[in-house]
N, C-alpha and C positions, 0 to 999 in steps of 0.2 A: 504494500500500500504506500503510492507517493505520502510524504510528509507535507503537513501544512507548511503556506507559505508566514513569515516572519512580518507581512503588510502587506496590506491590499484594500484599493480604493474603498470598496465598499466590503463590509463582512453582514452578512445575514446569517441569524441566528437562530434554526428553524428550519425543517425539509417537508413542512406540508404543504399543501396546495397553493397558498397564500406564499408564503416563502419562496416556493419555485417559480411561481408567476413573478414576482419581483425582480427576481435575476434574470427569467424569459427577458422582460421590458428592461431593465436596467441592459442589458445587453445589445437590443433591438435597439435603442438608440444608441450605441457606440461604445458604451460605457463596458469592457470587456472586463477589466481588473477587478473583479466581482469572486467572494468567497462564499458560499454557503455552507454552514457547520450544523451538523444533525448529531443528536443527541443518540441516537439507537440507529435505525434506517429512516428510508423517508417514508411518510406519509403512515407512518404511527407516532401510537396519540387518539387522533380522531379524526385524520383524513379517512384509513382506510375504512373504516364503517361506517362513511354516512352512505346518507340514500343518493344521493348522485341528481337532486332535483334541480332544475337550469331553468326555473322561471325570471321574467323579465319584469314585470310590473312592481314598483315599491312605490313607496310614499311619499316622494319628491320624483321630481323631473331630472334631477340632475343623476340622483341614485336607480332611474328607470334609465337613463342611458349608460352609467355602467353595467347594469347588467343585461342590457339590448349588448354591448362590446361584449359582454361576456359571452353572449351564446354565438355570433358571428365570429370571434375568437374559435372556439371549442370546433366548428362549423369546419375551421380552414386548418386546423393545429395537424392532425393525423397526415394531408397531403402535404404538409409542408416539413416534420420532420421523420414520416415513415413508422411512425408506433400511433399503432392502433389506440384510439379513446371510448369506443362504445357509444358517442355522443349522436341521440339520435330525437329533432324537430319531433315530437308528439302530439302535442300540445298539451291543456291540461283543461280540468273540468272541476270549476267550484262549485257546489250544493248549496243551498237557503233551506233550510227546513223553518224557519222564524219569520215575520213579518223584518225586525229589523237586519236582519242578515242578507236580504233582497235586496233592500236599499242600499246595503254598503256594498255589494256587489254590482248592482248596476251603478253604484255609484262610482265602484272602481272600473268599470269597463268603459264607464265614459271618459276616466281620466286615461285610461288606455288609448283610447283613441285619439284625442287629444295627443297623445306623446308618440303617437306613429305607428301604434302594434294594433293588429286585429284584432278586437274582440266582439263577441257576439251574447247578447241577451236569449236565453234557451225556455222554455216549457218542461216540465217533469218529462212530457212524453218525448221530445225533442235529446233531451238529457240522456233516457234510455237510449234512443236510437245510438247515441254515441257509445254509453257501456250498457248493455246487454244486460249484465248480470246486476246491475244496482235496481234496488227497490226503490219507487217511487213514491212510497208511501208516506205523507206527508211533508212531500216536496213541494214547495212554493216557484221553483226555478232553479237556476243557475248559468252561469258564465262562462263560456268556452275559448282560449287563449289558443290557438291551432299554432302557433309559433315558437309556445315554450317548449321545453324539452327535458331529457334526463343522459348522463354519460357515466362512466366508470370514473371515481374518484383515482383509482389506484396508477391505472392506464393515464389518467391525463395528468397527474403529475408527473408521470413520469415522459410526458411527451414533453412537458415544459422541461422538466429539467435537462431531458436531447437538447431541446432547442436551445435553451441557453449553454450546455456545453458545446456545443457545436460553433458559438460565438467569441470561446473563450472562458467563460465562468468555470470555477472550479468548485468540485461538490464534494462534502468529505462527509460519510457515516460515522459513527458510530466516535462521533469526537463531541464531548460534553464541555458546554461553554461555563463553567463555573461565575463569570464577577464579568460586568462591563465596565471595561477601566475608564475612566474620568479624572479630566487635570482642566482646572482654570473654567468649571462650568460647561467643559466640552468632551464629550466623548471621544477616546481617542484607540479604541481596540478594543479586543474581548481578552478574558485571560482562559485558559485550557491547562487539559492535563500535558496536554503534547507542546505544553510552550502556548504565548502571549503571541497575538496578531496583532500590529499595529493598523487603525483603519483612520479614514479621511471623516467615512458615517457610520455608523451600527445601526441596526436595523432589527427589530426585536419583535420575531415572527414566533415566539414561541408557546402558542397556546396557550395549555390550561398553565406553564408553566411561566407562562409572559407575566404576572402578577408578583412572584417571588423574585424573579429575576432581576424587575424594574426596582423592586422597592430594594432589593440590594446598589444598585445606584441612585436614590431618591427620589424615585420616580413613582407616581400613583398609575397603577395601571389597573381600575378597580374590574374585576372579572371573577366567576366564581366555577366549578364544575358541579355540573347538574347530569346526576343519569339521566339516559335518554332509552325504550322501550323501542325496538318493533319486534314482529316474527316474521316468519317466512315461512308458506303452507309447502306442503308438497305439492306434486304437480296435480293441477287442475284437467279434466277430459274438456276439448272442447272450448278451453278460456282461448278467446280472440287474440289474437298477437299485438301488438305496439295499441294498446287501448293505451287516450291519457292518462296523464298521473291526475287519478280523482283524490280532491279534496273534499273533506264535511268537516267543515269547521265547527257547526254546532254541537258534532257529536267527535270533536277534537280529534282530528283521523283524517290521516291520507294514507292511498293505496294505490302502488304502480304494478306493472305487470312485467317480470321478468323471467324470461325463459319458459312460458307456460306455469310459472308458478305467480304465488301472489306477497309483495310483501306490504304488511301493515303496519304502522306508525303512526305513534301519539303524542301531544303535546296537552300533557293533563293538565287540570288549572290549579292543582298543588304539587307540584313535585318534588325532588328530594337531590338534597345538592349533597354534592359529594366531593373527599378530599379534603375535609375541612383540618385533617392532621398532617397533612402534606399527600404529595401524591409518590406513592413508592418507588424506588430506584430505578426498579427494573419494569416499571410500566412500560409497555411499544405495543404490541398488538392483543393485549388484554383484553377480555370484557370484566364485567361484573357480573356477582350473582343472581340468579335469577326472582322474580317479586311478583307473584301470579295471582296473590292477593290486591298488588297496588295495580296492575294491569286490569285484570278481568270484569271491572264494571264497563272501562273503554274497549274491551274486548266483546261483549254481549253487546254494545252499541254498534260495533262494525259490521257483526252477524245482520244485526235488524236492517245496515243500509245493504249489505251486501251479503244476501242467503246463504250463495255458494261458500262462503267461510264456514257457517255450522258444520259440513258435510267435507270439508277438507282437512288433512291433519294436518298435524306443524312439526314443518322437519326442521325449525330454529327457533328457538328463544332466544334473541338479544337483546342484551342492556351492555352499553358502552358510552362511555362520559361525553359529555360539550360542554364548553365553556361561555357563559350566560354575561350581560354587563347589567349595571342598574335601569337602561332605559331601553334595553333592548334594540342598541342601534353599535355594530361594532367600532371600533378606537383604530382611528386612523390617523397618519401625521407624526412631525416633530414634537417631541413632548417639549413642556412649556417651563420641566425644571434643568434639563440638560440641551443643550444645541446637539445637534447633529444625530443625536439619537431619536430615531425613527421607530413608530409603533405601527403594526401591523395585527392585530389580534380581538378575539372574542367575539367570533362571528358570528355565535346565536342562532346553530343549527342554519345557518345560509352560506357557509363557507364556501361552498362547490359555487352557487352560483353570481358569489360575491369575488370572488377568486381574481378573474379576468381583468374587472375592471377596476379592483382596488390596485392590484397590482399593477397596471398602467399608469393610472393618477399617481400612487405614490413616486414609482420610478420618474415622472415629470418633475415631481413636487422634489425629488434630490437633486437631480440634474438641473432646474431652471429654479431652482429659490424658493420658489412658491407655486401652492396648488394650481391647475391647470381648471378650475371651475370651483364652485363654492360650495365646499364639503362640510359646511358647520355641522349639517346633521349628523357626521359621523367623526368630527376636529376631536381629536383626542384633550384639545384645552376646554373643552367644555366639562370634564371633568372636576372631579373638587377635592382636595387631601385628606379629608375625613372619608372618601369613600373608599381607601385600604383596607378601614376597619374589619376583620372578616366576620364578627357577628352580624351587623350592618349589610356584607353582602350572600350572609348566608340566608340571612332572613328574606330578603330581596329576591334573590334565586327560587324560595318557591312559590311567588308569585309570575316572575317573569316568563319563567320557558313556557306556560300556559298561555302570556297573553300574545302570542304568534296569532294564536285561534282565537283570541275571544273576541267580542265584537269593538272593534275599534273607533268608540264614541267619542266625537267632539267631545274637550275638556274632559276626558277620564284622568281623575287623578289615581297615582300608585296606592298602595293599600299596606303595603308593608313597610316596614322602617323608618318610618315614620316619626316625627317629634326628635328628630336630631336638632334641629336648632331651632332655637324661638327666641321670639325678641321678648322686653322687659313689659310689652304692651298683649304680652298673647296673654293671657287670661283676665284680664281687662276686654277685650276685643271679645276673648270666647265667652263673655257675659253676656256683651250684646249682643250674641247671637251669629257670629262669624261663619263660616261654613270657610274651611282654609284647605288650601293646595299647597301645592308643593313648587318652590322654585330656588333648585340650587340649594337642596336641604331644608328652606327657611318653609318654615311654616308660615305662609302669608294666608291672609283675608282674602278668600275671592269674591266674597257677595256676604250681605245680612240678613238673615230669615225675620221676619218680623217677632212678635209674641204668639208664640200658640202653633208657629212651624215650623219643622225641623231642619236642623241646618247641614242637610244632608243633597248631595247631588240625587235627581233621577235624570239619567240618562236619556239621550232622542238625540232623531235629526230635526227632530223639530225643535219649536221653541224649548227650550229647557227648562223644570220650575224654578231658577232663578233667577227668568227676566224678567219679571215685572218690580221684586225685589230689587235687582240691580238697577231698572230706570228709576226707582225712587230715590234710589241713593244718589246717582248722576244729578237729577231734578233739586237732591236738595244741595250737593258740592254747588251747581251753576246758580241757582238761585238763593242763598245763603251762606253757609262758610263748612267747611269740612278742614277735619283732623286727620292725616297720611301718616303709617306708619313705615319710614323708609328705609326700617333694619335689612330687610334685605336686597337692597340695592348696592351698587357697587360702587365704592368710594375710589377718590384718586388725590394724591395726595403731588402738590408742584413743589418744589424748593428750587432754593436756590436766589442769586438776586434778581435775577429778571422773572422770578414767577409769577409775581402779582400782575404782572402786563403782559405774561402768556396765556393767565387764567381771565384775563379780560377783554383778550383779541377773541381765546375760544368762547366765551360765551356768546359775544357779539356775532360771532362766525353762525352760530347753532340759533340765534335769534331770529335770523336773518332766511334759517329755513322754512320752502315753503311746509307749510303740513296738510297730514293728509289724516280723511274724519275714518275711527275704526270703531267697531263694537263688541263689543262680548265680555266677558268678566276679566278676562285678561288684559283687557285694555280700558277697564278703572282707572276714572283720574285719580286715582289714590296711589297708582301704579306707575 
């Protein structure tokens, strides 16, 4: 086995999908001097057991064209370096079984189309015709994406990682990155058993282990591992070949069709995180124990959408870890307490189809300074240093991996972990009646129930019951005076001698903007 090299432009630390795509792109733009360093082999951990789903629609526009890159990526990977991916256009097929699960469905198929992807609004019996075997027994609809798709985790990273050696990069197993060294606030190498790498950037793709790793150079990289369930039947007579990947979200369950068999998968809305003692030495292609009690209420739900499951055996029971964040959006970018040290990590069961395009943006985002598009949604500086804490993110973990599926309402605040920070005015506020969210830990005021209503969200696309509350509040700020409490806003402190005439060019600058009228409890003139 070559020896590691003693420096090299960039070092990535990490050989899953995420990591190898980094190096594919950092390479594709020229940038050859490229180390990748794997802790076991690659794509253990939790590359090699996920399900391989390549859908393209998310929650922003900007995060719907990385992963449109990703599938057109994946699309051209195999003719261009000669190792097979598996990667194959399916499409997919979301279920409503709920009035409000219609609506966020066609609500998402129209931002679909909006963003350039096919989709299509379906009928129960419409639904059938596409999978045969789903029961359409109290189905309201559903949404057909005929562009998304599924591939082999294990085959496409390892097509990436061809391609980036093909370019140059050099890729080393089975060599474990102990400390990222750091001089003068900047990252400058990794240290190993085999000898210290001197690097220009580090790049810190290391999964579930990315959270130990960073806080060993003082970095918050809050992430947690959460088991994650499916099976896999034996082979079905008869089951239709490349049928979509079906989702049912309300019955927390997706199922794709692989080989004439079927595998099932869930995202429960409690689940159980895991590794809270560390994750053991020799973890690489491990599962976990089997949990047939925490599975089998979401198992009798998937029978009910899909019969053929009662009447098939199960030639696999798996549970294998992933690594979850507090808002369920992965950490991306230069962290905000070291330069040069790049995060890659905690993709939230979307690794496979996040893969492509995070690793494009990022490799831009070292190469040219700065992000290539506006990534706030997933800026790893939107994080905060209390979220290390691991009670805080274990408790958090079993809320999150469930809300992949659950219905994703305007203003839903988190449920777990709650009361981390409050200002001197929170129980004063919670008198009269506050109903508080969450913003960056602080427990803020989003609205006032009046006497005699609770100060509780109910959920809608519609009006929500705290708008009429909320306009009384606005009616009496504009026409009387109101009390703001602005503990959790973010302060800025100027020194220096010239401050007091930088702090009063900036205001005059921000005065000077035009603005624009918004609504909703988030946008409180208290706010």
């Amino acid at each position: 086995m070559a020896s590691i090299p003693e420096r090299a432009q960039v070092v990535i630390v990490g050989g899953g999908i995420v990591g190898c795509s980094i190096a594919y792109h950092l390479t594709l733009r020229g940038w050859t001097d490229v180390v990748l360093l794997e802790r076991k082999q690659l794509t253990s951990g939790t590359t090699w057991h996920a399900a391989g789903l390549v859908g393209q629609l998310r929650a922003t526009h900007n995060l719907t064209r990385l992963a449109q890159y990703t599938t057109e990526l994946y699309a051209t990977l195999e003719k261009e370096t000669g190792q097979a991916t598996g990667f194959r256009q399916i499409g997919s097929l979301a279920l409503a079984a709920s009035e409000g699960r219609l609506e966020e469905l066609k609500r998402g198929a129209s931002m679909a189309r909006c963003f350039g992807l096919e989709a299509s609004v379906l009928t129960p019996a419409q639904a059938k015709e596409l999978w045969p075997l789903v029961s359409t027994e109290g189905l309201l609809g559903a949404v057909h994406l005929p562009r998304d798709g599924q591939t082999n985790p294990i085959d496409t990273t390892q097509a990436l990682a061809k391609g980036a050696r093909s370019r140059g990069a050099q890729i080393f197993e089975n060599v474990k990155v102990s400390e990222i060294l750091v001089s003068k606030g900047r990252a400058t190498g990794v240290r190993t058993a085999e000898g210290d790498v001197e690097a220009e950037y580090v790049v810190n793709c290391a999964g579930m282990w990315a959270h130990e790793l960073g806080k060993q150079a003082g970095v918050s990289i809050p992430l947690h591992a959460a088991e994650h369930f499916y099976v896999v039947t034996e082979a079905i007579p008869g089951l239709p070949r490349h049928l979509p990947v079906l989702r049912d979200a309300d019955a927390c369950t997706y199922v794709k069709e692989d080989a004439g068999k079927l595998l099932v998968g869930w995202f429960e809305p409690k689940a159980k995180p895991w590794g809270m003692e560390g994750i053991p030495e020799s973890f690489a292609f491990d599962s976990l124990p089997d949990d047939l009690e925490h599975i089998e209420p979401l198992l009798e739900a998937a029978i009910k959408r899909v019969p053929a499951l009662g009447g098939a055996g199960i030639q696999l029971f798996f549970n294998g870890p992933e690594s979850f964040t507090p808002d369920n959006r992965y950490l991306l970018g230069e962290s905000p307490e070291i330069r040069r040290l790049f995060v890659a990590a905690g993709f939230n069961s979307i690794g496979i189809q996040s893969a492509g395009g995070a690793g494009k943006v990022l490799a831009d985002w070292i190469i040219d300074g700065h992000p290539p598009m506006d990534l706030s949604d997933v800026d790893i500086r939107r994080t905060m240093p209390f979220q290390r804490n691991r009670k805080y993110l274990k408790d958090r973990t079993v809320e999150v991996l469930g809300l992949l599926y659950a219905m994703h309402w305007p203003f839903r605040q988190p449920e777990s972990s709650r009361g981390v920070r409050k200002s001197a005015l929170h129980d004063r506020l919670a008198a009269r009646g506050a109903c508080f969210g969450e913003a960056a830990g602080w427990e803020r005021a989003n609205w006032f129930a009046p006497p005699g209503v609770s100060p509780t969200y109910e959920y809608s696309y519609g009006r929500q019951n705290w708008f009429a509350h909320s306009a009384e509040e606005h009616k009496a700020v504009r026409e009387r005076v109101g009390l703001f409490d602005q503990s959790s806003f973010g302060k800025f402190i100027l020194e220096g001698p010239d401050g007091g005439a930088r702090r009063s060019r900036r205001l005059y600058a921000m005065a000077q903007r035009p603005r624009r009228h918004r609504s909703g409890p988030d946008c409180d003139p208290r706010k």
